[in-house]
C-alpha positions in Angstrom: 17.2 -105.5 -49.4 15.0 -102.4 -49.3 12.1 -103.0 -46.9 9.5 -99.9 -47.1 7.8 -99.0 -43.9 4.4 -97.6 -43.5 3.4 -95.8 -40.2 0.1 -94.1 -40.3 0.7 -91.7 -37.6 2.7 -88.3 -37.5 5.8 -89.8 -36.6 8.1 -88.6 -34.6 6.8 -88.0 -31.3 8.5 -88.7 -28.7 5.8 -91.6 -27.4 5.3 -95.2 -26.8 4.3 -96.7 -31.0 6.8 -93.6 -32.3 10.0 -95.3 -30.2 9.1 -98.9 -31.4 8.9 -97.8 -35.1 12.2 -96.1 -34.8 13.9 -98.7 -32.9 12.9 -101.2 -35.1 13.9 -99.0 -38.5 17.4 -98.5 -36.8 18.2 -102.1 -36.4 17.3 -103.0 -39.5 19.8 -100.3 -41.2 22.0 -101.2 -38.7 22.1 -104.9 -40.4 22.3 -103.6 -43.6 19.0 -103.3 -44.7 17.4 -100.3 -46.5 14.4 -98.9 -45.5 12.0 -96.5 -46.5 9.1 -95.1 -44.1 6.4 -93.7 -45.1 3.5 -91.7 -42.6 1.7 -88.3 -42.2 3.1 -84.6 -43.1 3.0 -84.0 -39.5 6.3 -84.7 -37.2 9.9 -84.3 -36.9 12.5 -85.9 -38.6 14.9 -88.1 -36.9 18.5 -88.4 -38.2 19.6 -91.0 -40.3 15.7 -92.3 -41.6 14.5 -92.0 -45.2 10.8 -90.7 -44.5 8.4 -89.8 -47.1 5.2 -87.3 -46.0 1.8 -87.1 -47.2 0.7 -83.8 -48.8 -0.7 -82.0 -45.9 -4.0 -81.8 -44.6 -5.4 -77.9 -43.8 -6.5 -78.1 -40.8 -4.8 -81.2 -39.4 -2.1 -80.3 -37.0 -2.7 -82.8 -34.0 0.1 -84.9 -33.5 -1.1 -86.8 -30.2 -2.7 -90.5 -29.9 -6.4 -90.8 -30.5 -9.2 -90.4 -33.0 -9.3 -87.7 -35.4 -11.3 -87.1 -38.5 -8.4 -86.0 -40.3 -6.9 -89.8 -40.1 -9.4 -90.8 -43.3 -8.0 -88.5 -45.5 -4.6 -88.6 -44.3 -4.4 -92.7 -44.5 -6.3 -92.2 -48.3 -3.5 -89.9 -49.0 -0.9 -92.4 -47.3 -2.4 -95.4 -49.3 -1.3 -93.2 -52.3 2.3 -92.2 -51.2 2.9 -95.7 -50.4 1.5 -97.1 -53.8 3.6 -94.3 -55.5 6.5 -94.8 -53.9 6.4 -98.6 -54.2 6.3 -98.2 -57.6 9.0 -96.0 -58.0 11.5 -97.8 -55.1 10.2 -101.2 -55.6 10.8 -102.8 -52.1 11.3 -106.4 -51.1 8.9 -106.1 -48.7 6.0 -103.8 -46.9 5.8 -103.6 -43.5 2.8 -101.9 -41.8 2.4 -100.8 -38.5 -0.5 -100.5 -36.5 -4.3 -101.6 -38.2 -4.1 -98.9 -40.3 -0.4 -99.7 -41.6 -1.2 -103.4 -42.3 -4.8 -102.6 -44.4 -2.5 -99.9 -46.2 0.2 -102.2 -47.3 -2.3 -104.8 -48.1 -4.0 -102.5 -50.3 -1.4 -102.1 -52.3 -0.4 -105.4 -52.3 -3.0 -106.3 -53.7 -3.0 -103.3 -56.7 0.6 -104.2 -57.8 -0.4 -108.1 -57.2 2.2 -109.0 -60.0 5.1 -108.1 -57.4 3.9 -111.1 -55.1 5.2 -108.7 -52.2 4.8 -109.9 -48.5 3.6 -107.8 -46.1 4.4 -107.9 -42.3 1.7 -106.7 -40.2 2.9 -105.0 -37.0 0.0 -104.8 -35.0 0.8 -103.1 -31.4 -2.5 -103.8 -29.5 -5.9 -104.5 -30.2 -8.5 -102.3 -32.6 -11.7 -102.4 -30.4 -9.3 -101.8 -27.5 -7.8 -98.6 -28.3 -11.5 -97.4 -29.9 -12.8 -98.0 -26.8 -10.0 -96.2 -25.0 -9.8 -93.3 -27.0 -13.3 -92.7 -26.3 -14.4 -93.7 -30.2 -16.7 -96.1 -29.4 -18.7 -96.8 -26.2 -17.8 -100.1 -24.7 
């Protein structure tokens, strides 16, 4: 089973969503599953994971939690790793993380609708929350 993973974030960091996403990408190889992640150019590589990086972004080097303007072109260029590379790797399943993750993999989904592949959402709190929070929106 090849599951392909798509974290819209410049993973690894050593912080809270980062550790879940790893942890959860080590299990799985650990039960023999193959997996595939796919996030921003921005990061460092932890042993052992098969990640795939956008193209970079000039100008984007921020690699902490928050809002940036740099997420709308790095998740359009994500989108289009993630399409790519699912139709190179062809993975039994898609599994996005965070709101961004989950719109991504159902995006492409729904472009390769022949392959009928499910998509798990992993949604780690709520979007008006963290907008709010982050100081995106006023609340």
């Amino acid at each position: 089973m090849l599951a392909l993973h798509i974290a819209p974030t410049p993973f690894f960091a050593d912080r809270g969503c980062h550790i879940r996403i790893r942890n959860e990408i080590e299990a799985l190889r650990d039960s023999g599953v193959r997996v595939i992640l796919c996030t921003y150019h921005l990061g460092a590589d932890p042993a052992g994971i098969d990640i795939r990086r956008t193209a970079p972004i000039p100008g984007y080097n921020r690699v902490d939690a928050g809002f940036s303007p740099f997420r709308f072109p790095a998740d359009l260029l994500l989108f289009l790793l993630v399409l790519r590379t699912t139709w190179r790797e062809r993975p039994d399943v898609l599994h996005g993380h965070l709101h961004e993750g989950a719109l991504i993999g159902w995006a492409v989904r729904l472009c390769l609708f022949w392959r009928r592949l499910p998509v798990i959402m992993d949604m780690q709190g709520s979007l008006s929350g963290e907008l709010v929070g982050y100081g995106t929106v006023c609340g």
